[in-house]
Steps between C-alpha positions, in 0.01 A plus 500: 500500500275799535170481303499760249160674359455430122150637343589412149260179564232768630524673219478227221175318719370899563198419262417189700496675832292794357257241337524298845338809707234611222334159555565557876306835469241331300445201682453768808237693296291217392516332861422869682185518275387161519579548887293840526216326351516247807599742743169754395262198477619324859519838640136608448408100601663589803280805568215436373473147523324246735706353756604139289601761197697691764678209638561350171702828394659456847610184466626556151734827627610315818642240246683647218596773737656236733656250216831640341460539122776293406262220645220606342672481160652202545153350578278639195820368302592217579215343728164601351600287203478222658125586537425582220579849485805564260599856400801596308780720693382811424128457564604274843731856603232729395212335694720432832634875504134597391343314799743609761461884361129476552585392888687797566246727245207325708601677803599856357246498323249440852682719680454789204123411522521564878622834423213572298291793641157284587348898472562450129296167503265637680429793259561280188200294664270820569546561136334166360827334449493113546743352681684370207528835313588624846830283477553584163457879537598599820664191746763355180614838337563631886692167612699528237651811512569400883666161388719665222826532690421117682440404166783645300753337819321184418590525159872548572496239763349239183740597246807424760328160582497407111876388583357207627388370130833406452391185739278327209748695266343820382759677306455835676785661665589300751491188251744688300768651713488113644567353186743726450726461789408105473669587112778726579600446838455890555323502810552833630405675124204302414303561834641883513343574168187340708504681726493797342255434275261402764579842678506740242197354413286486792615883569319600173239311565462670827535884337264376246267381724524835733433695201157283419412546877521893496233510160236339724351740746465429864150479663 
């Protein structure tokens, strides 16, 4: 017998699936900030730094960047409890999504510093600037206009991963077009709508983004 598509199940759950990817988007946001915070303080470590504080940011990219997230989830979850370290679902998500986004931040975020005119510096220096209001005046607002489009791909690439809360059951939308198929044997509907919803999403976060890239001005 041929399968036949039925979306009346869609339908009915459609709030569930729309509340599903708002917490994905959210859990994204709080992670990518959390993460940008690593990624800009492990980033000027690495370039400014002594050699241990360089090789400690090393070691910590080389890691996350090399350990799939689903493992690193499943780790904060379910392991760190057992020493001492116990975190409810949401908080264990956030932090492992927040820790692996600062990886990948760490090193757009070095690479946007390399890109930094050193001319700049240099003048910013000649002017009586230390080195800290340096970074903060010149070096940081400069890297970041460079890491924008990096950054806004990052923050795609984190909202797709939140799919992966549905391993320590997150209800986002993964967790609900699962439990939806799981309830209604509609296989083919439930991870359509998904699908869909993770598309049509990530395309306007990608014209939004564009449009926040073009009000900063190139240097």
């Amino acid at each position: 017998m041929a399968y036949v598509l039925d979306f009346n199940v869609i339908w009915a759950n459609s709030g569930k699936l729309f509340g599903g990817l708002v917490l994905g988007l959210a859990l994204a946001l709080i992670s990518v900030t959390i993460g940008v915070v690593i990624g800009l303080a492990a980033a000027f470590a690495a370039t400014d730094g002594g050699k241990r504080t360089r090789r400690v940011v090393a070691a910590y990219v080389a890691a996350v960047r090399n350990t799939p997230l689903l493992v690193i989830v499943l780790v904060v979850y379910f392991a760190l409890p057992d020493v001492g370290l116990r975190f409810g679902k949401y908080e264990s998500f956030i932090a492992s999504l927040a820790l692996y986004a600062g990886a990948y931040l760490t090193e757009v975020f070095r690479a946007s510093l390399g890109g930094v005119n050193a001319g700049l510096v240099d003048a910013g220096l000649s002017l009586g600037l230390t080195r800290l209001q340096t970074a903060r005046l010149i070096r940081f607002p400069i890297m970041l206009r460079n890491a924008l489009p990096a950054l806004g791909s990052t923050f795609i690439s984190l909202f797709k991963d939140t799919s992966i809360a549905a391993a320590i059951a997150v209800p986002e939308l993964t967790f609900q077009a699962r439990r939806i198929n799981v309830d209604s044997f509609r296989v083919v509907e439930a991870w359509m709508a998904a699908s869909v919803l993770y598309v049509s999403a990530s395309l306007l976060l990608a014209a939004g983004l564009r449009r926040l890239e073009r009000r900063f001005p190139r240097f």
